[in-house]
C-alpha positions in Angstrom: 2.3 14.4 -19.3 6.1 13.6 -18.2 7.2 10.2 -16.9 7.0 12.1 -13.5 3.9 13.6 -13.5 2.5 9.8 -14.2 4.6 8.5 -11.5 3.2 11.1 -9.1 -0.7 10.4 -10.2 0.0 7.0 -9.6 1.2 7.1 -6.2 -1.4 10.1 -5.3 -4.1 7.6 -6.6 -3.1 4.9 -4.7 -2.4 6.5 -1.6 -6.1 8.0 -1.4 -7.8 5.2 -3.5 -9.6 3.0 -0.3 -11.5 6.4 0.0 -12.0 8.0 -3.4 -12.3 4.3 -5.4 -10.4 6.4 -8.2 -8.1 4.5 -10.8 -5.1 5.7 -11.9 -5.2 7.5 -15.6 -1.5 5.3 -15.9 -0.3 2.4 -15.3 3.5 0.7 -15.1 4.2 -1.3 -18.4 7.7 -1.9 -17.4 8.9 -2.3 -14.0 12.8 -2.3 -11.8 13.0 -4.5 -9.1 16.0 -3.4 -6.8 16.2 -6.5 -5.0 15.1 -10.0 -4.8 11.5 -10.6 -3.8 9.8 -13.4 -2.7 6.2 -14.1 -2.5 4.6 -14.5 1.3 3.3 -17.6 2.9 3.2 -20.4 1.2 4.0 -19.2 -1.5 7.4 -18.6 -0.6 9.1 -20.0 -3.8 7.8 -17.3 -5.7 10.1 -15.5 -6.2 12.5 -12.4 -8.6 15.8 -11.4 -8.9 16.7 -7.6 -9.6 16.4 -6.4 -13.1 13.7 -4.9 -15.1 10.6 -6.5 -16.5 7.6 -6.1 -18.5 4.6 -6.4 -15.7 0.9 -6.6 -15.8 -1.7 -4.2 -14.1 -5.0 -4.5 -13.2 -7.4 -1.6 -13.7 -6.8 -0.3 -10.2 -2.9 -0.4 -10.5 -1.7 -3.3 -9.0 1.2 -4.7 -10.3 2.6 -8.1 -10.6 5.3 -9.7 -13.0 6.0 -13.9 -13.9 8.6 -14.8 -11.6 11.2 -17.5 -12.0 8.5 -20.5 -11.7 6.1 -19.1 -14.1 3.6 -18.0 -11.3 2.3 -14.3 -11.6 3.8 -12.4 -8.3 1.8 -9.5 -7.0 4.2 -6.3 -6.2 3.9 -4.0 -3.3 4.7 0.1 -4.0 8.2 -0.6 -2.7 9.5 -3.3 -4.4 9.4 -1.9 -7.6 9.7 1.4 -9.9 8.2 2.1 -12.8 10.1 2.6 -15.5 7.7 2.8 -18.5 3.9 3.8 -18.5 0.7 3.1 -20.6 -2.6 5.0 -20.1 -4.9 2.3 -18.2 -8.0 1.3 -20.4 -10.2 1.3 -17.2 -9.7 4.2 -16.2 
């Protein structure tokens, strides 16, 4: 399977997945942010800077990397792109 066939299950997955309660076959390992993002509310000064990181996944896909105060920041679909995969174990 090619990096974009991966990146287009994963995004088909979680586009239908509050219906079908499927998990994606792959995950991101590696992530590129674009821009700075911040986490919401309070916790605000969560935040990272552009660049690319290693990021962890949970078994339904959802991403979230350390940012710059050593707390774990959850990413939405459009703050990032994946840039390297591994199969998920739970899926």
């Amino acid at each position: 399977m090619t990096d974009q066939e991966k990146s287009i299950a994963y995004y088909r997955t979680a586009a239908t997945q509050a219906r079908t309660h499927e998990r994606p076959k792959h995950i991101p390992c590696r992530v590129r942010i674009t821009r700075t993002v911040r986490g919401d509310g309070p916790c605000c000064g969560t935040q990272i800077g552009p660049g690319d990181y290693d990021c962890h996944c949970n078994g339904l896909g959802a991403v979230s990397v350390t940012a710059t105060n050593g707390r774990m920041l959850g990413l939405r679909l459009d703050e990032f792109e994946p840039i390297a995969w591994a199969e998920n174990p739970k899926a």
